[in-house]
C-alpha positions as CSV (number, residue, x, y, z in Angstrom):
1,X,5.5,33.4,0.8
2,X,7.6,30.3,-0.5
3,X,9.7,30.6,2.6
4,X,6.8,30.6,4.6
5,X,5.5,27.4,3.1
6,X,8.5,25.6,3.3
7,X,9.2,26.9,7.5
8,X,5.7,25.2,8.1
9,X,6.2,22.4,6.2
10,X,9.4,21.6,8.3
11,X,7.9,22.3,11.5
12,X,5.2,20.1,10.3
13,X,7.5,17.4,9.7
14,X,9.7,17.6,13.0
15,X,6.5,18.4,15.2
16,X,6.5,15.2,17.3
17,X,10.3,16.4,18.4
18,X,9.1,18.5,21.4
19,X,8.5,18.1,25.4
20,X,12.2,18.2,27.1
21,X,10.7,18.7,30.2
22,X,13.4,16.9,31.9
23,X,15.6,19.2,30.8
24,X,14.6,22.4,32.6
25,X,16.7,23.5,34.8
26,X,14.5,22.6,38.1
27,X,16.0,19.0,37.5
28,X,19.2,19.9,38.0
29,X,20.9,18.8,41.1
30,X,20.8,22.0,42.5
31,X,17.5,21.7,43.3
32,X,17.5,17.9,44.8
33,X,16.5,19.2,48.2
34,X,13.8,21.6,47.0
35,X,11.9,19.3,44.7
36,X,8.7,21.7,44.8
37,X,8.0,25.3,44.6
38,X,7.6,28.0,48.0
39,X,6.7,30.9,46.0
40,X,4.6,32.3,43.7
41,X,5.5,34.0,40.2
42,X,2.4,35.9,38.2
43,X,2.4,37.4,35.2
44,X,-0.4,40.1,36.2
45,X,-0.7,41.9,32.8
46,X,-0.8,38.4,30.7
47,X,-3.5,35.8,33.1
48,X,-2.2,32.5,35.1
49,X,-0.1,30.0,33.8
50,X,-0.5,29.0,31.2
51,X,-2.3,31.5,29.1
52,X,-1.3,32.9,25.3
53,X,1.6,35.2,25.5
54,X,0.7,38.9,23.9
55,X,2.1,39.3,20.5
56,X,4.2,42.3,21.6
57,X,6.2,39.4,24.2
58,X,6.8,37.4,21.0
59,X,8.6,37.0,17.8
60,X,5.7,39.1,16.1
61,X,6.7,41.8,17.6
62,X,7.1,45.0,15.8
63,X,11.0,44.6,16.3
64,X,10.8,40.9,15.8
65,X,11.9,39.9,18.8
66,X,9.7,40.9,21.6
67,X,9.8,41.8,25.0
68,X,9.7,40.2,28.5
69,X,6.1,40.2,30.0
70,X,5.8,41.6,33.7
71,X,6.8,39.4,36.3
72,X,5.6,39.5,39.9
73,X,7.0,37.3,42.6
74,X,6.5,36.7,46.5
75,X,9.9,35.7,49.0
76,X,9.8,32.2,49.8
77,X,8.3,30.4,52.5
78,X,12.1,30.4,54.0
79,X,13.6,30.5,57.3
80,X,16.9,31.5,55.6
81,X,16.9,35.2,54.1
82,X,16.8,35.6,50.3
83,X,20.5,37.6,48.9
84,X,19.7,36.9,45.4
85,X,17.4,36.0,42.8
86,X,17.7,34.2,39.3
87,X,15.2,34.5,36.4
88,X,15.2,32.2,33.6
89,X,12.9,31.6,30.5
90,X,13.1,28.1,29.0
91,X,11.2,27.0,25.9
92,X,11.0,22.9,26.7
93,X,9.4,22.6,23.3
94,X,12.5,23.2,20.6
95,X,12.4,21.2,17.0
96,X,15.9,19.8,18.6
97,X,16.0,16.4,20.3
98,X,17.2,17.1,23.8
99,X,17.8,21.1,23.7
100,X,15.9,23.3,25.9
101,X,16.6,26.9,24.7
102,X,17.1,29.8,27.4
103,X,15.4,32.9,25.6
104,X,16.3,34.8,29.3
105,X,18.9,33.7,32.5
106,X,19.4,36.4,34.6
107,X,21.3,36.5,37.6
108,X,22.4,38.9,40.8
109,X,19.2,40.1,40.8
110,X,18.9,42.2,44.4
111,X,17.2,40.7,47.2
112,X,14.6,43.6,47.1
113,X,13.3,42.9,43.9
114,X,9.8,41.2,43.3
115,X,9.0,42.0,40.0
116,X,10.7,42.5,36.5
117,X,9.9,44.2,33.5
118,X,10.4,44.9,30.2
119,X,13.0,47.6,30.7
120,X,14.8,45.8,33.3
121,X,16.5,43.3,31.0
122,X,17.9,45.7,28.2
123,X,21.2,45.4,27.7
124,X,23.2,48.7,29.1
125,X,26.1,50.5,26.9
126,X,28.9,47.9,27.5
127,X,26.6,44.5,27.6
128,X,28.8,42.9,25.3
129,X,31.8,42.8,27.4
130,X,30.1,42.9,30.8
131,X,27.2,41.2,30.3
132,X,25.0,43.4,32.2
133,X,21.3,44.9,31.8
134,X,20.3,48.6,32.6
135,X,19.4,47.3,35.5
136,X,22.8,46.3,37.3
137,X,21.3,42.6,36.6
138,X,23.8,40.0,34.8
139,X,22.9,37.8,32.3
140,X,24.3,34.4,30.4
141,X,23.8,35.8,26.7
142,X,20.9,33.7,24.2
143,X,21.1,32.9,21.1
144,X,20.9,36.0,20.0
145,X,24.0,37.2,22.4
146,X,20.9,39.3,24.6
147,X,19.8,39.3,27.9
148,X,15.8,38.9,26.9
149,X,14.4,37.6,23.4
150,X,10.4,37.3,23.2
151,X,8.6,33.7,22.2
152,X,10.0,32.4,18.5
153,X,8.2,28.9,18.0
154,X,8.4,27.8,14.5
155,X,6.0,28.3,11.9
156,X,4.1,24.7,11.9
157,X,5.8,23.3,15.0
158,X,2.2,24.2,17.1
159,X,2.3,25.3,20.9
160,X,5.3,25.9,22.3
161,X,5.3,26.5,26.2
162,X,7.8,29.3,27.9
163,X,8.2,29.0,31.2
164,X,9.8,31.4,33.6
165,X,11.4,30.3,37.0
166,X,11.9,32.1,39.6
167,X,14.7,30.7,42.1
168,X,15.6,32.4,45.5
169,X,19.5,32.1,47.0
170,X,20.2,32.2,50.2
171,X,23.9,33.4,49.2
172,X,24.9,35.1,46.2
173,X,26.8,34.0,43.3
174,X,30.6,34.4,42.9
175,X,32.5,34.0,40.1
176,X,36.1,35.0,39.3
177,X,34.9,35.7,35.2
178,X,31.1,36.5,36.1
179,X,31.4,38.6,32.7
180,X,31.8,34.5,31.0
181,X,29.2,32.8,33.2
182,X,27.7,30.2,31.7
183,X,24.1,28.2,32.2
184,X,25.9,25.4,33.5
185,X,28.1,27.7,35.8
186,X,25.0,28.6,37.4
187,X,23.7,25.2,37.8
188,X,26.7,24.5,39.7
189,X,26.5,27.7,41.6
190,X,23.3,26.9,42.5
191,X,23.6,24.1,44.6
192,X,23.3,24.4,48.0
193,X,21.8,28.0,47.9
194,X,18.5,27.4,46.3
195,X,15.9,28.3,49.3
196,X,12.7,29.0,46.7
197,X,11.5,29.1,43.4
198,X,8.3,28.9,41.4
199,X,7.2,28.7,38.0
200,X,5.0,30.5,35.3
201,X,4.3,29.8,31.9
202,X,3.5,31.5,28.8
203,X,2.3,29.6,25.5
204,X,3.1,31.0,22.0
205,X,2.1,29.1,18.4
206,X,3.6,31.3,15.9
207,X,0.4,32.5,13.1
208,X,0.1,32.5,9.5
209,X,1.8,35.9,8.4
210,X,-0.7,38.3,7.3
């Protein structure tokens, strides 16, 4: 309970350090000449943008780290065709001046795909040295070296806002390490490929423990 007390009291104290918005990763060059979004990304099981995230897609999760909420997503409004999507998960609202934390950035994601669960961002057998899901998806690790970690606002710190992004590449991305690609890496990969993205977002204020 002590520890409790004191985790509040410091996300009391460092709650005005919050709102990196200009740090998500649509303000990256990459995206210069697709400054707003074609598509649309839902969240069917959860409500619009937006809305609370479930418990279960959060920190208090019963394995304390929670799990990705559906994701449904439309192609662009493109004349090019899509070869590739990226999904990321940014919280824009960390206790750390300047930092947005990526709790999710997956890549080679097939063209096919329009939606994303739960059980398509597990980590398979050999994650650690490929850095791939179950799923045949890459990922660039978080801070807890996984493809997927649920909402984790401080105790104290208020709202914190999660928001998902959904990009569309018209070519896919090559690396000669892709087993060591990093966020910036994909930035830079980015550019000149992006032909849609869109945006949903989850909010998640951690509650007193029981």
């Amino acid at each position: 309970m002590v520890l409790h007390y004191l985790e509040f009291i410091l996300g009391r104290l460092l709650y005005p350090i919050r709102g990196h918005d200009s740090g998500q990763i649509i303000h990256c060059p990459a995206f210069k000449d697709l400054p707003e979004p074609n598509m649309t990304l839902e969240a069917p099981d959860v409500g619009p943008s937006g809305s609370k995230l479930p418990l279960h897609c959060t920190c208090k999760a019963d394995d304390g780290k929670g799990c990705l909420p559906e994701l449904r997503w439309t192609a662009p409004n493109s004349r090019e065709e899509v070869k590739e999507y990226v999904l990321l998960c940014e919280d824009l609202d960390p206790p750390i001046p300047f930092l947005v934390f990526h709790h999710g950035l997956l890549w080679a994601i097939p063209a096919t795909t329009t939606k994303a669960e739960a059980a398509n961002v597990k980590p398979d057998e050999h994650a650690k040295i490929c850095r791939m899901t179950v799923a045949g998806w890459r990922f660039v690790p978080n801070m807890l070296g996984l493809p997927y970690v649920g909402a984790g606002a401080p105790l104290g710190h208020g709202k914190h806002r999660y928001v998902f992004t959904i990009i569309a590449l018209s070519e896919s991305l090559k690396f000669k390490a892709p087993e060591k690609a990093s966020k910036k890496d994909i930035k830079r990969a980015m550019a000149g490929k992006i032909i849609g993205w869109a945006q949903w977002t989850g909010i998640f204020e951690k509650p007193w423990p029981n």
